[in-house]
C-alpha positions in Angstrom: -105.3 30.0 58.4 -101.9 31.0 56.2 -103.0 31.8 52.3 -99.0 31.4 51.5 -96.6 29.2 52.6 -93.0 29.4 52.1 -90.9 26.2 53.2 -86.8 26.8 52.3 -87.1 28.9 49.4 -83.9 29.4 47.2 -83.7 30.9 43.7 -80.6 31.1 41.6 -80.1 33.1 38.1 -77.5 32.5 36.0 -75.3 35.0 34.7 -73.0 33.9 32.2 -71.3 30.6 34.3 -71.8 32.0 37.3 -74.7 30.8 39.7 -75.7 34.1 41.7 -78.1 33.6 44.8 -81.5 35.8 44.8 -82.9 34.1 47.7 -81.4 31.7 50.5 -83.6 29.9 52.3 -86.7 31.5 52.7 -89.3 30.8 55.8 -92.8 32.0 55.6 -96.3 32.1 56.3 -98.8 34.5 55.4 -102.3 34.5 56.8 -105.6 35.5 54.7 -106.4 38.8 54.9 -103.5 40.2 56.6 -101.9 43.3 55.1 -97.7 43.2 54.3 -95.0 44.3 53.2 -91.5 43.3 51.9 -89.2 45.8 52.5 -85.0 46.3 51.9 -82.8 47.7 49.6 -82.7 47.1 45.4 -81.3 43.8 44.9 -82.6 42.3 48.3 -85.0 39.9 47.0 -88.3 41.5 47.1 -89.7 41.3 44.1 -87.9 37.9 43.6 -90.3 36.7 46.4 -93.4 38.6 44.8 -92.7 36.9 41.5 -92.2 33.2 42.6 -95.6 33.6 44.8 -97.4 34.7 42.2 -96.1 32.0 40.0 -94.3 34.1 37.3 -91.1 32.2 38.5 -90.2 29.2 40.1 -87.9 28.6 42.7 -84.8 26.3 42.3 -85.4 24.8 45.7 -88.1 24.9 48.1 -92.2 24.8 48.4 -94.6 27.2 47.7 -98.3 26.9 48.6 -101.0 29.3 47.6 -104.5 29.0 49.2 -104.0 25.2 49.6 -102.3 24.9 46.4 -98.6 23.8 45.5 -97.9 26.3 43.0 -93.5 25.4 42.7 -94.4 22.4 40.3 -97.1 24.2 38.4 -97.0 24.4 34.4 -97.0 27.9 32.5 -100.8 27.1 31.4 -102.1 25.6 34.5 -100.0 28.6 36.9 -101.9 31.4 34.5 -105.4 29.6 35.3 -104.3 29.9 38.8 -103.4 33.3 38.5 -106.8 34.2 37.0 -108.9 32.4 39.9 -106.7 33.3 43.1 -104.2 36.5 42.6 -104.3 40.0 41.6 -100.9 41.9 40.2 -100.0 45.1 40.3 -96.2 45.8 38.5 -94.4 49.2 38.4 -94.7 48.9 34.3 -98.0 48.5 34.3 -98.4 46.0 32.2 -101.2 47.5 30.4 -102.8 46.2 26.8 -101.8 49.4 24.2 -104.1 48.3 22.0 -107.5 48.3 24.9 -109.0 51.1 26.2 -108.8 51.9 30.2 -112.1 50.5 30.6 -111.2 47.3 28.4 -108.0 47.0 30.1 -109.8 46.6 33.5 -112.8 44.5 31.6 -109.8 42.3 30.6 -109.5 39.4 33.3 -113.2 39.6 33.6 -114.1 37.8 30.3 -110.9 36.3 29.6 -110.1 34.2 33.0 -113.6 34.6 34.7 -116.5 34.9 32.3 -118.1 37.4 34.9 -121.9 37.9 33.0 -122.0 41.6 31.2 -123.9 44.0 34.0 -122.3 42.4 36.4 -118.8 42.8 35.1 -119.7 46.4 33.6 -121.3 47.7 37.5 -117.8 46.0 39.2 -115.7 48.3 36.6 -117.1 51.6 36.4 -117.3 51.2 40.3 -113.8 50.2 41.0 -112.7 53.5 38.0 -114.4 55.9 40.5 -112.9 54.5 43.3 -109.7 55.4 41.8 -110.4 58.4 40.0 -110.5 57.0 36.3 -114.1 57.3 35.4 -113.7 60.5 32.7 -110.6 58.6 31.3 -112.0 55.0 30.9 -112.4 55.5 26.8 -108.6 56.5 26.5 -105.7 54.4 25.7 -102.9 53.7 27.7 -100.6 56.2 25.6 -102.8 59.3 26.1 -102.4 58.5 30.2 -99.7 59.8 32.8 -98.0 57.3 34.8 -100.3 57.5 37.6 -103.0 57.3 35.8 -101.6 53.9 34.5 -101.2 52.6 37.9 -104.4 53.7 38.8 -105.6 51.5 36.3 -103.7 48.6 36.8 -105.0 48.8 40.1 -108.4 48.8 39.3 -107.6 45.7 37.1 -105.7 43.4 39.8 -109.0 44.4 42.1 -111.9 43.8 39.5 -111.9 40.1 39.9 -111.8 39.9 43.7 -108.5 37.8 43.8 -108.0 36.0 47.5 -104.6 37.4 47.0 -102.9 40.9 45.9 -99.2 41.5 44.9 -97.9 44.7 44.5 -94.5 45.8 43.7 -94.6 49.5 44.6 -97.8 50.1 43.7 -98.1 54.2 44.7 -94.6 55.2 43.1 -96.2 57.1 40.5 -99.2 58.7 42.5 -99.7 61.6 44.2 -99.9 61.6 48.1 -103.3 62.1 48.1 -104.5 59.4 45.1 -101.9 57.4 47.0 -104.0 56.8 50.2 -107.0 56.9 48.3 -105.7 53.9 47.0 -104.3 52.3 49.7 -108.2 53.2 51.7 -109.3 51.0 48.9 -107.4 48.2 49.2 -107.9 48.3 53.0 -111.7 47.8 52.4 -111.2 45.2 50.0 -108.9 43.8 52.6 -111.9 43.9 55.1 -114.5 42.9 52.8 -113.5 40.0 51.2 -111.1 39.1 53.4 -108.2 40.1 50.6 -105.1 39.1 52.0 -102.2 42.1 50.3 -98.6 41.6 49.8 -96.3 44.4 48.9 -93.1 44.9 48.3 -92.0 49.3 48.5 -89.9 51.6 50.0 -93.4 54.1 50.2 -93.4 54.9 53.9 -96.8 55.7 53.3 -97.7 52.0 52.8 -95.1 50.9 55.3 -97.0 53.1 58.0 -100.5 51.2 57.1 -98.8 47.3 56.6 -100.0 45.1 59.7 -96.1 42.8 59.5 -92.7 44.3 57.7 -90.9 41.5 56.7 -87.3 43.3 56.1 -85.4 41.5 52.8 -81.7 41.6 53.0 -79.2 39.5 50.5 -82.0 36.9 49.8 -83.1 36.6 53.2 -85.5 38.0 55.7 -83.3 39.4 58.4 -86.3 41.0 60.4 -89.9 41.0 61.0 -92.0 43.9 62.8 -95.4 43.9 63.6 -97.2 47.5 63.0 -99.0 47.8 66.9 -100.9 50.6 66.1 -102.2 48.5 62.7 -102.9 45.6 65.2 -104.2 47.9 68.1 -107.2 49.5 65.6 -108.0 46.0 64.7 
């Protein structure tokens, strides 16, 4: 059953009085639990696409659907509920609260879109901050980490609240190689275990080796797709 649905997806951005094309007529369908990624060069679209599926932007022609939901015509207060409930996010600034500590930051969506009960929500984060070697830095603030450490955390917050969907633009370009596929083992059991269906969009070959589809992105459109056998094969 596809999560998202893409029908004839075009966005435009205006610069100055000129209309410039980001995507031209997208086609897509994702199942759940399936593991991808957008690939191509800067400029190509992929983060585009990220952005309008997880209903930070809208597109200027076209359909979106998100586990069963028509998220194009969504409002700004009614997408971030959506949001909350349904998708996790992972961007290369991090995105983190200055002011919250890494525990906090990953605590975050927990009381603020979910209202997960206190031992609950406190046995989900200190297990997901070992998972992603955080645990002896959860009391420090997001200026006193490295920028792997930060994505490490933003990790652990788009995983805390078990989101049917995962978006991730380059999610391992500030790790080490071997945090890196510790991180990427993670989100393959999440992938297994709730049935988590990931979307990135990298030029890691690392995550490109692991992907089950690679959708390649060029000038707004998606010019190839190649199934991973071996990904396919183990599954």
């Amino acid at each position: 059953m596809s999560l998202v649905i893409l029908e004839n997806i075009k966005k435009n951005y205006i610069s100055g009085e000129v209309s410039v094309p980001a995507l031209r007529g997208i086609n897509l369908s994702i199942d759940k639990g399936k593991f991808v990624s957008f690939v191509g060069p800067s400029g190509s679209g992929k983060t585009t696409l990220l952005n309008l599926i997880g209903c930070l932007d809208k597109p200027t022609e076209g359909k979106i659907f998100v586990a069963g939901a028509e998220v194009n015509n969504m409002n700004r207060k009614t997408s971030a509920k959506f949001r909350g409930d349904n998708i996790g996010l992972i961007f290369q600034n991090f995105n983190l609260i200055p002011v919250l500590t890494v525990y906090e930051n990953v605590e975050y969506p927990l009381i603020m879109v979910q209202d997960v009960p206190p031992e609950k929500r406190k046995q989900r984060i200190l297990d997901l901050l070992e998972k992603v070697g955080m645990t002896d830095q959860k009391d420090k603030y997001p200026a006193q980490l490295s920028g792997g450490q930060k994505q490490r955390v933003a990790i652990a917050r788009a995983l805390v609240t078990e989101p049917k969907l995962v978006l991730a633009d380059e999610p391992t370009a500030n790790l080490d190689h071997d945090t890196a596929y510790k991180v990427i083992g993670l989100m393959h059991h999440m992938e297994k275990e709730f049935n988590t269906t990931f979307i990135f969009a990298t030029h890691d070959s690392k995550i490109v080796g692991e992907v089950e589809v690679i959708y390649t992105v060029e000038d707004g459109l998606i010019t190839k797709t190649h199934e991973n056998k071996k990904i396919g094969e183990e599954k």
